[in-house]
C-alpha positions in Angstrom: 87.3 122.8 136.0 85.6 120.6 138.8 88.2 117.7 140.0 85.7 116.3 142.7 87.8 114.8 145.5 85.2 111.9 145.5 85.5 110.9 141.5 89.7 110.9 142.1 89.5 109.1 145.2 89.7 105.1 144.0 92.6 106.5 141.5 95.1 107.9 144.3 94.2 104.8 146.1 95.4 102.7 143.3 98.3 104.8 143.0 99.3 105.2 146.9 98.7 101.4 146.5 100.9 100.4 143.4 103.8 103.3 144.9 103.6 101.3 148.2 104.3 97.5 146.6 105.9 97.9 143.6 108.5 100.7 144.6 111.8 98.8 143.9 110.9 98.0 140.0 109.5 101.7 139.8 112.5 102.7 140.7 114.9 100.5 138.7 112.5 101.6 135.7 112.8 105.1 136.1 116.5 104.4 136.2 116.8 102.5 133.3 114.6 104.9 131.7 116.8 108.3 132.1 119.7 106.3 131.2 118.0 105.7 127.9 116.7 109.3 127.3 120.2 110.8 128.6 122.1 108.7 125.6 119.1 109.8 122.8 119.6 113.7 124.6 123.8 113.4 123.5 123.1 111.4 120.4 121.3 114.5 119.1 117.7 114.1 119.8 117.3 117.6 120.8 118.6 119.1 117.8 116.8 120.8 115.1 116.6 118.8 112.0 116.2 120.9 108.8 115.2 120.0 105.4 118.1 121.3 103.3 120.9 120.1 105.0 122.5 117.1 104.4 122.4 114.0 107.2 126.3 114.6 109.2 127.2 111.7 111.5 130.4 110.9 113.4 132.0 108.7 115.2 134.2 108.0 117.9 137.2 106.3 117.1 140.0 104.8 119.1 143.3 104.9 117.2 146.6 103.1 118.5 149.8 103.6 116.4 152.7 101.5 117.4 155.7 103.0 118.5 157.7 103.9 116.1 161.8 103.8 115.9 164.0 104.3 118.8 166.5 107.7 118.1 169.7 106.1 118.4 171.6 107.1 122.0 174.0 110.0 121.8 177.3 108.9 123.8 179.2 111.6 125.5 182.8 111.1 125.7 184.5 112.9 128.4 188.4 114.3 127.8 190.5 114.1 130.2 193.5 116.4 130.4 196.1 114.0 131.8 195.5 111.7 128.7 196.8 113.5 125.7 196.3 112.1 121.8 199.3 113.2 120.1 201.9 111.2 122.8 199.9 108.0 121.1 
């Protein structure tokens, strides 16, 4: 394969040009961009899809139960030894 240096030379120019002004929104782009393929990559987009097998999806779910009952509080009683029941 010839790549002549003189045929590619108006296209790197174009490139070194557009790099050059437009580097900010080439940037945010590519940004935005591996964001995107990132969420398709965990969403499953790598995986193998097969005929047979029946389409699984699942979702994330956020569940908040209320409190439920407070245990009622166990009071401790302390007897004392100079205090005696039976002289009641």
């Amino acid at each position: 394969m010839n790549l002549n240096p003189k045929m590619l030379d108006p296209v790197f120019h174009f490139l070194d040009r557009t790099i050059a002004e437009y580097v900010d929104y080439l940037f945010l782009a590519f940004v935005w961009l591996s964001l995107l393929v990132l969420a398709w990559v965990f969403s499953g987009g790598l995986r193998r899809k097969f005929p047979n097998q029946p389409h699984v999806s699942a979702g994330i779910a956020i569940v908040i139960q209320p409190p439920g009952p407070q245990p009622t509080p166990i009071i401790f009683h302390e007897h004392h030894s100079d205090c005696d029941d039976s002289d009641v």
